[in-house]
TIZARO-13263 format. One line per 4 residues: number of its first residue (from 0); their letters; for each residue z, y, x of C-alpha. Coordinates in steps of 0.2 Angstrom, whole numbers. Each point is the difference from the previous one (the first is absolute). Layout:
BEGIN
NUM = a = Z:Y:X | ...;
END
This chain:
BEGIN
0 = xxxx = 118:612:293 | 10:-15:6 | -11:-11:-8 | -16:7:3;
4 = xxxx = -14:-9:11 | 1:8:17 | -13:1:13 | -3:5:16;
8 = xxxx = -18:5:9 | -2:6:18 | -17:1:9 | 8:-16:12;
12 = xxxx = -15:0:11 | -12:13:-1 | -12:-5:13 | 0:-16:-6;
16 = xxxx = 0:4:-16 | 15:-6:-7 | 12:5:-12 | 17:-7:-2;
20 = xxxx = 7:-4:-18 | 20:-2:-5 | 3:-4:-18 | 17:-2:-7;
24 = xxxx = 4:-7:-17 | 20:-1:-3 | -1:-11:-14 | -14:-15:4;
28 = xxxx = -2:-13:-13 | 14:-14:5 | -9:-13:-3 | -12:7:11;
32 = xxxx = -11:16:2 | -19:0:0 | -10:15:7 | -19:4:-1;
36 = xxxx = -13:10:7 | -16:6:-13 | -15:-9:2 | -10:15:-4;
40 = xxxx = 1:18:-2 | -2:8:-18 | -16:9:0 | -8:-11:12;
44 = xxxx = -6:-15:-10 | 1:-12:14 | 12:-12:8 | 6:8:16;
48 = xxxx = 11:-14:5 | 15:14:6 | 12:-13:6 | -10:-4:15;
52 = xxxx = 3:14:9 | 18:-4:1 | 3:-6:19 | 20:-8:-1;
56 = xxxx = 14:1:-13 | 17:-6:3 | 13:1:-16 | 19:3:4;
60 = xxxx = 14:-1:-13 | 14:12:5 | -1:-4:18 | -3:-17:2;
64 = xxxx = -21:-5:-2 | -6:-11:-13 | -15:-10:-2 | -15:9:-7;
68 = xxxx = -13:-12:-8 | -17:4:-2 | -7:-7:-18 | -19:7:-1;
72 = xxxx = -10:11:7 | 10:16:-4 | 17:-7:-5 | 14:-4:7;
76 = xxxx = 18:-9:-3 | 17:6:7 | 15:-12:0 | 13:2:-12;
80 = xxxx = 12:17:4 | 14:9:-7 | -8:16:7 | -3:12:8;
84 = xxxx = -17:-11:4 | -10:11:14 | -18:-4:6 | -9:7:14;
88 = xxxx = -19:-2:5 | -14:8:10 | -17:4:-11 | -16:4:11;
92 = xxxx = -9:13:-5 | -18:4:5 | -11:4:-13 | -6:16:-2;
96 = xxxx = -3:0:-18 | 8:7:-15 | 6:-18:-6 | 11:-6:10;
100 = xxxx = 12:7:17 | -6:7:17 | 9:6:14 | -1:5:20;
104 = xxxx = 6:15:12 | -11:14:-13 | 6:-6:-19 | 8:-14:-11;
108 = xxxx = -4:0:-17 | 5:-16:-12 | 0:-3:-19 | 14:-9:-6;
112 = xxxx = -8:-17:-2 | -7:-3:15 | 20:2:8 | 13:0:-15;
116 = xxxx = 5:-19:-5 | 4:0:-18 | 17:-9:-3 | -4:-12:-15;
120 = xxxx = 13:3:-15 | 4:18:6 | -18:10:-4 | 9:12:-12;
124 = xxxx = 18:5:11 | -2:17:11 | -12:-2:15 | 6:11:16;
128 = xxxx = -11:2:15 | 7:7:17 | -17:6:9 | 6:1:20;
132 = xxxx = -13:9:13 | -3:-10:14 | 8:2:17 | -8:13:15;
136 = xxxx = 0:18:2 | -18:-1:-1 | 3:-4:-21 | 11:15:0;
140 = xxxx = -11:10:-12 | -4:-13:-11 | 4:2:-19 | -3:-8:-16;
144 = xxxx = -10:1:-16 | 3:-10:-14 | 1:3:-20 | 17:-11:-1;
148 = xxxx = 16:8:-4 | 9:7:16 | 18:-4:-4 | 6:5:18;
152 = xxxx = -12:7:9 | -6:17:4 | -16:5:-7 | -14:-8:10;
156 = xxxx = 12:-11:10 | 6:-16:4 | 17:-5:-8 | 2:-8:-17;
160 = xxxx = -10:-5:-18 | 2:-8:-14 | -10:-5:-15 | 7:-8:-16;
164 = xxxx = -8:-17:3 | -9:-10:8 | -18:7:-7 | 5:17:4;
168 = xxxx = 2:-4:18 | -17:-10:3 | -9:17:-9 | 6:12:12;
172 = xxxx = -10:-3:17 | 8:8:15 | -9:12:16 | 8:4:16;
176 = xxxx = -6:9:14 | -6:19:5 | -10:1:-17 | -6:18:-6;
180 = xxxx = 10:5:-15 | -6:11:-15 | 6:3:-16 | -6:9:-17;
184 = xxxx = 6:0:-18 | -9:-7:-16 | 6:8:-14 | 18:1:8;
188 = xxxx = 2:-18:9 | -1:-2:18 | -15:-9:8 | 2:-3:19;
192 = xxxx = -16:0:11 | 1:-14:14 | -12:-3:14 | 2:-11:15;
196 = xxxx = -12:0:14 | -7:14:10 | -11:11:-11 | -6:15:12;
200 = xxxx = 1:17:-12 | 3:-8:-15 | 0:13:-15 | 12:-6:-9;
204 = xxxx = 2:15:-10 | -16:-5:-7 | 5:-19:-4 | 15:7:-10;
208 = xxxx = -8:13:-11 | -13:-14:-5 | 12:-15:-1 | 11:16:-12;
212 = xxxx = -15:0:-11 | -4:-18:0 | 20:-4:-4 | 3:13:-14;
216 = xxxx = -15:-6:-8 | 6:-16:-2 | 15:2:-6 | -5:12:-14;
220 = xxxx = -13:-13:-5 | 14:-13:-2 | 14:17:-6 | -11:11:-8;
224 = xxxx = 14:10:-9 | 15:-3:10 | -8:-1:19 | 13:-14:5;
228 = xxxx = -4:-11:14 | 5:-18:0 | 9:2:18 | 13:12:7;
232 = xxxx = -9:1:18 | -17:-8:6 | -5:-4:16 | -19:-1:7;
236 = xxxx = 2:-9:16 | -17:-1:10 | -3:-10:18 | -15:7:9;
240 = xxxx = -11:-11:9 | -17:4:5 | -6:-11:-13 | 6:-5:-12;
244 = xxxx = 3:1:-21 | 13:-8:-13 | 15:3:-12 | 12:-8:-7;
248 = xxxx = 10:5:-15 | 20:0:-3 | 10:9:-13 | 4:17:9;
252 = xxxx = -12:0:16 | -16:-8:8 | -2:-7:16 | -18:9:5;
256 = xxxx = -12:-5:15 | -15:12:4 | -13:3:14 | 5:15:11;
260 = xxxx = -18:8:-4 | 3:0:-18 | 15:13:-1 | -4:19:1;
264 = xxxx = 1:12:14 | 6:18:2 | -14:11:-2 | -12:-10:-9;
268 = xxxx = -1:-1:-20 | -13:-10:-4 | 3:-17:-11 | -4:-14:10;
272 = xxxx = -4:-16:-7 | 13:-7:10 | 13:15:-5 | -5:-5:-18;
276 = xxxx = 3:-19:3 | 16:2:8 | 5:13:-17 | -6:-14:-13;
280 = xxxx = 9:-13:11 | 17:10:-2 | -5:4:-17 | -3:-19:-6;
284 = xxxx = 18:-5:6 | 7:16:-6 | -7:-6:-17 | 8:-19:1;
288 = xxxx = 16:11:0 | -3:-1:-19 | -14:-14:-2 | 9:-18:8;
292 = xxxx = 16:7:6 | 5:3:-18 | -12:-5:-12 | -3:-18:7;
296 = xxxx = -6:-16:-7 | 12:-11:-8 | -4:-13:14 | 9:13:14;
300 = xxxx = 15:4:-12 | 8:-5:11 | -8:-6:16 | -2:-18:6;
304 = xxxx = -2:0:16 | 0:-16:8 | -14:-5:-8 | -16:9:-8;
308 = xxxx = 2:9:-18 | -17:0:-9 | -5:16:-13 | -17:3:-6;
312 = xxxx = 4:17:-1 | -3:6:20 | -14:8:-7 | 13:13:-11;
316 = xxxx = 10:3:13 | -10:2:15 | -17:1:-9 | 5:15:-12;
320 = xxxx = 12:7:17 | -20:0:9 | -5:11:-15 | 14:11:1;
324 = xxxx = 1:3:18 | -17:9:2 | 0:7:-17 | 17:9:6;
328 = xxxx = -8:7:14 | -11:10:-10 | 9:4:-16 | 13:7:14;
332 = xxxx = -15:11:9 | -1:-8:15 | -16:-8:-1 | -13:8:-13;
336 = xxxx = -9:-7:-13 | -17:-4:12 | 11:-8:13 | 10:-12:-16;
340 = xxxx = -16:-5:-7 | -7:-6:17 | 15:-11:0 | -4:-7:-15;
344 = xxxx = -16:-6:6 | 6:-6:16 | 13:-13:-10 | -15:-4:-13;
348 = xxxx = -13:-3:14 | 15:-12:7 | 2:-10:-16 | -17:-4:-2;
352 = xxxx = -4:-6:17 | 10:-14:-4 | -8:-13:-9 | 19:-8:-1;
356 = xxxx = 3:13:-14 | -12:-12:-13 | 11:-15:4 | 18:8:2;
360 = xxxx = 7:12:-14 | 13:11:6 | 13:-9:-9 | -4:-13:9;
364 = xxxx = -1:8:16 | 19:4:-4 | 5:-16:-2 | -7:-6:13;
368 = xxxx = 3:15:15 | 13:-14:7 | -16:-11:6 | -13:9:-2;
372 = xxxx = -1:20:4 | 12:-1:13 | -4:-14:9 | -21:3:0;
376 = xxxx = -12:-9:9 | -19:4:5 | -5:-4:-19 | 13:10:-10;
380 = xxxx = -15:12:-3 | -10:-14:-9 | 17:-5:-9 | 13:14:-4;
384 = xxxx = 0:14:-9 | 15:15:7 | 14:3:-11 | 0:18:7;
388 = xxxx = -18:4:-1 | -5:-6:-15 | 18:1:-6 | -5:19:1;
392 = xxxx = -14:1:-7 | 9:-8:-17 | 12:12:2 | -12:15:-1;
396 = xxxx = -12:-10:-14 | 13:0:-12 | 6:16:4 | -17:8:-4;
400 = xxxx = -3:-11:-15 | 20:5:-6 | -3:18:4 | -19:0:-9;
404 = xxxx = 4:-10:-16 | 15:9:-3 | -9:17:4 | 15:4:12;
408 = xxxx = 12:-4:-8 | 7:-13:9 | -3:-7:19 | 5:-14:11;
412 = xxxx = 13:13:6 | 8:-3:-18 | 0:-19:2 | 7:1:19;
416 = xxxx = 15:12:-7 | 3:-13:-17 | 3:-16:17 | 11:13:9;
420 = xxxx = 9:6:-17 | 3:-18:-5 | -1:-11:15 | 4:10:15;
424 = xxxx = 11:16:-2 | 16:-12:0 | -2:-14:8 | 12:2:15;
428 = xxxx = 11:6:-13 | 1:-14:-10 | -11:3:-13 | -17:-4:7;
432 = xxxx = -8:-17:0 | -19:-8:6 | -14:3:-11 | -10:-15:-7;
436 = xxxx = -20:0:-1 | 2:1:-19 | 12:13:-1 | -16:10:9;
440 = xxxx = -13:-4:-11 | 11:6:-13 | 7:16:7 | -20:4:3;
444 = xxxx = -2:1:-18 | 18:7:-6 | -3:16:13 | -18:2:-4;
448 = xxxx = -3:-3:-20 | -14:-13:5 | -4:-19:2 | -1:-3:18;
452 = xxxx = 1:-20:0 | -17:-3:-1 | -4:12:17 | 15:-5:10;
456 = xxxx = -6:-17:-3 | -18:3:6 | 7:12:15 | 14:-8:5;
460 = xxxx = -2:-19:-4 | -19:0:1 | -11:3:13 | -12:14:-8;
464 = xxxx = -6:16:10 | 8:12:-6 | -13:13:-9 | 7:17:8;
468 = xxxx = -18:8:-1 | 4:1:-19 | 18:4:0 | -1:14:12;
472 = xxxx = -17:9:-10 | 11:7:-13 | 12:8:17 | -16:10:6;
476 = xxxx = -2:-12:13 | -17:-9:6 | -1:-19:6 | -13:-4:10;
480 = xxxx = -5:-17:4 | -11:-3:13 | 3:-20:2 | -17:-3:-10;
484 = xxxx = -10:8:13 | -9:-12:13 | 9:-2:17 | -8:-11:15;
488 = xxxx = 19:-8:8 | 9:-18:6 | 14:2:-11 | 13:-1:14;
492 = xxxx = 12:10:10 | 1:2:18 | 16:4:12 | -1:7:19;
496 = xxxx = 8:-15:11 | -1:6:15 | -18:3:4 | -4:-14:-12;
500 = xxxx = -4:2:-17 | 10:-14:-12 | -3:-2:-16 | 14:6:-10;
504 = xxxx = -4:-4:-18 | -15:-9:-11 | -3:5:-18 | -2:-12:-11;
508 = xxxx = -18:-6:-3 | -7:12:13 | -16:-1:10 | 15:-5:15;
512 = xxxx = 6:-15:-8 | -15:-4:-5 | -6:-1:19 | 17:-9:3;
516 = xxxx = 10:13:10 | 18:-2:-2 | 14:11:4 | 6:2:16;
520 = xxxx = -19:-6:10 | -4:12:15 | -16:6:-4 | -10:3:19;
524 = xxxx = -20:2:-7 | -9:7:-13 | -18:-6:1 | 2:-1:20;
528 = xxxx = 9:17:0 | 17:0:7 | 13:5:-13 | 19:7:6;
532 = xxxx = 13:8:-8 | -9:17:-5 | -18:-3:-2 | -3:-14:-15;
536 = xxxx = -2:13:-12 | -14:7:8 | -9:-12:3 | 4:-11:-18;
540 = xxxx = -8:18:-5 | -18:-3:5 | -2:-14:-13 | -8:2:-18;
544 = xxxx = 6:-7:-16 | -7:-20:2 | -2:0:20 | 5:-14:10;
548 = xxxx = 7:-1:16 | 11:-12:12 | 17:1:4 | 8:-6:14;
552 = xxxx = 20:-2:0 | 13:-8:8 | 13:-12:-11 | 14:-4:10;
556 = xxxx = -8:-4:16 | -17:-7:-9 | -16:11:1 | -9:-1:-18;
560 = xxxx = -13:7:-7 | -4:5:-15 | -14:5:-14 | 2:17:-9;
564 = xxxx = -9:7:-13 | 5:21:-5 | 7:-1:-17 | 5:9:-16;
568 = xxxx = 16:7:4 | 15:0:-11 | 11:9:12 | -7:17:5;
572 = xxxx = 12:10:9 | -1:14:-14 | -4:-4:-17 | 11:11:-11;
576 = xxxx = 1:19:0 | 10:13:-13 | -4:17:-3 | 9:12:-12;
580 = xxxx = -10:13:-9 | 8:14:-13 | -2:-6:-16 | 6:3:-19;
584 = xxxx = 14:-14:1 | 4:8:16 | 21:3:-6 | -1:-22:-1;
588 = xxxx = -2:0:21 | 11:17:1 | 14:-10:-9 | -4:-15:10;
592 = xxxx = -2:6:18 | 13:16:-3 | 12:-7:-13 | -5:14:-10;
END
């Protein structure tokens, strides 16, 4: 204990949304001790640039203070000490998302890279965290949530953690504040229900017998014989804004942010579409426990986080967790089948509005989420395909081909429990390591019995639509394409800006780009008729296939006009539908859909 890294974290300043860091390493590097903040966040392919948020540091040897150099961006240089080496620094905090830390008079909430230093040389030593509440009676109710061990501190409360090493502690965000507490069990292991804000007659009764569903399912996909969950304790931790919606992913909990609308009320039992969103939100982190967690690519075994770490294999782990996420919901029962295949259609209708999926292949996209997903502009329609969306629709193509060629026998279930068997089940143990894209292909065809290569080449690394009308025939299910009919449309998208109506996005060789719109030009006048915020579908709906009419728009603060002439559209709002229909091979869909 001694020699372990200590830290101290105290809401310094709520209303200026500040928290005040100690950090204590009795035996610094003599010739010198380096300390780092992350760049990024693990599960949020981007760099964040952590290290700017921290206001002052001074460095004190024993008592006396030494110089602290700063080196780059996010790293810094103590003077040579004998130990104990102490620094202290202020982090701001005031972004209200599930990346980074937040903080004023209602809640804090921080992940450990955003305000935990690393010390360089000392990743793998004991990591203790002293969490303090900050001063005023008015924080006197305040407790805390946070998957991280307590060592000594009551149940909920502030007082002391630890974690075995520096990756440990940066997994386990940390929630303070009045939160709403649940809890439930999933097959004997204790999951905590967390939600901060003010949620009028929240019926949280109902959130925990689904989320019970949703959990035990999982882990009996991954455990099928022995029901064992990866984690001793789980945490759902959810901030309620009025609107809002994101997740991040950490080895025992999720940081969750949702729209007050979207959770259930007392009294009423209908599915919602927000309801269901806010289930398959917790349901696709809930599934990371397993799928990037453990089983992770070789290129975050371990994590380099000062600078980006590149895998083509995104569209594994967060593609194949999109899959899972909604197919959870209904093999669980709480969606049914009608509701599922809707979903299904949604994320295909998605993928092929896009014409960036027949330039990108999702491998691609994985490689280049650093650049590219996260970081999109007004073209990334025209230009990049979703590792998620399409990444899902791979993940359910091969699990209908699996399932169909091998009448049954095997599924992509197989193949997910072969990665967590081999890849995942031991890696905080020592036994795991990161799987390469090779060892992939190859573990498709040892679980299944058949050549894969040739497919994961054309779905994976290739640009192809994927043909889901053929592979879900033989599942009783019904594709309909309804692209080839003729639509009359400009090929763009519009957003509400204020009372003006901007243009948002232009699809590739549309009847707009022909004309010469570009994104983000106020259009004022459709063929001498005012246009705002609400009315332009309307009146673009008078026009037939071939009609022309003028344009008038604002670029910047230049009035243009422009000649349009109603177009083909490639992008109608619905183009896909599914329908199921009892049928002979009914059992295959049963197996699929129930796990039957």
């Amino acid at each position: 204990m001694n020699h372990a890294i200590h830290y101290t974290i105290f809401p310094k300043n709520p209303a200026a949304h500040l928290y005040g860091v100690t950090l204590t390493v009795a035996e610094p590097d003599l010739g010198g001790q380096v300390f780092s903040l992350p760049a990024w966040i693990p599960g949020s392919y981007m760099i964040r640039e952590f290290a700017k948020n921290i206001v002052q540091i001074t460095a004190t040897c024993g008592r006396k203070k030494v110089s602290l150099e700063k080196i780059d961006k996010h790293t810094w240089l103590a003077a040579p000490c004998d130990g104990p080496l102490t620094l202290e620094y202020e982090v701001y905090a005031w972004d209200l998302s599930v990346r980074t830390a937040h903080l004023d008079q209602l809640h804090g909430f921080f992940n450990g890279t955003s305000v935990f230093l690393r010390v360089q040389g000392q990743e793998e030593i004991e990591h203790v965290v002293d969490i303090q509440p900050p001063q005023g009676d008015e924080f006197a109710k305040w407790r805390v949530a946070t998957a991280m061990t307590r060592l000594k501190a009551k149940r909920y409360g502030f007082g002391t953690y630890q974690a075995a090493n520096y990756d440990e502690l940066i997994d386990h965000p940390v929630e303070m504040g009045t939160f709403l507490l649940a809890t439930f069990k999933a097959w004997g292991v204790q999951h905590d229900v967390v939600f901060t804000g003010k949620v009028p007659n929240l019926d949280i009764d109902r959130i925990t017998a689904d989320l019970q569903k949703i959990c035990e399912a999982q882990i009996a996909l991954f455990e099928p014989r022995t029901r064992r969950a990866p984690m001793d304790r789980y945490v759902f931790m959810t901030m309620v804004v009025s609107d809002g919606y994101g997740g991040l992913e950490h080895r025992a909990s999720t940081a969750l942010i949702c729209s007050r609308g979207d959770l259930p009320v007392k009294g009423k039992h209908d599915m919602s579409e927000g309801y269901r969103t806010f289930l398959g939100l917790c349901s696709h982190e809930y599934f990371h426990t397993w799928n990037v967690k453990r089983i992770k690519p070789v290129a975050f075994a371990p994590y380099e986080l000062s600078a980006e770490s590149y895998t083509p294999l995104l569209w594994l782990f967060e593609g194949f967790t999109s899959y899972y996420d909604d197919l959870i919901l209904v093999r669980s029962g709480v969606i049914d089948e009608a509701t599922y295949l809707k979903l299904i259609a949604k994320t295909v209708n998605g993928v092929l509005r896009g014409s960036g999926r027949t330039k990108q292949s999702v491998a691609e996209s994985s490689f280049d989420a650093w650049v590219k997903y996260y970081r999109q502009d007004e073209n990334a329609t025209n230009a990049v395909v979703s590792y998620y969306t399409k990444g899902s629709l791979v993940g359910l193509a091969l699990d209908l081909m699996i399932r169909a060629e091998t009448k049954g026998g095997k599924s992509l279930d197989d193949v997910m429990r072969a990665l967590w068997q081999k890849y995942g089940r031991d890696f905080y143990d020592g036994g795991g390591r990161g799987v390469t894209e090779e060892e992939v292909d190859a573990l498709f065809d040892s679980v299944t019995g058949l050549k894969l290569k040739r497919v994961l080449d054309r779905w994976v690394r290739g640009t192809e639509d994927l043909p889901l009308a053929k592979l879900l025939a033989p599942f009783g299910v019904t594709l309909t394409d309804e692209r080839s009919r003729t639509r009359a449309a400009l090929g763009m998208r519009t957003v509400r800006d204020g009372n003006d109506c901007k243009v948002g996005t232009i699809f590739e060789a549309s009847a707009a780009q022909k004309a010469g719109l570009s994104v983000g030009d106020i259009i004022i006048a459709i063929d001498g008729l005012r246009v705002n915020g609400s009315n332009i579908d309307a009146l673009l709906s008078r026009y037939r296939l071939g009609d022309r009419f003028a344009i008038h728009a604002f670029r910047r603060d230049e009035l243009m006009t422009f000649d349009a002439r109603m177009a083909v559209s490639d992008f109608p709002n619905v183009v896909i539908a599914l329908d199921a229909k009892p049928t002979s091979n009914s059992s295959l869909r049963s197996r699929w859909l129930k796990r039957k």
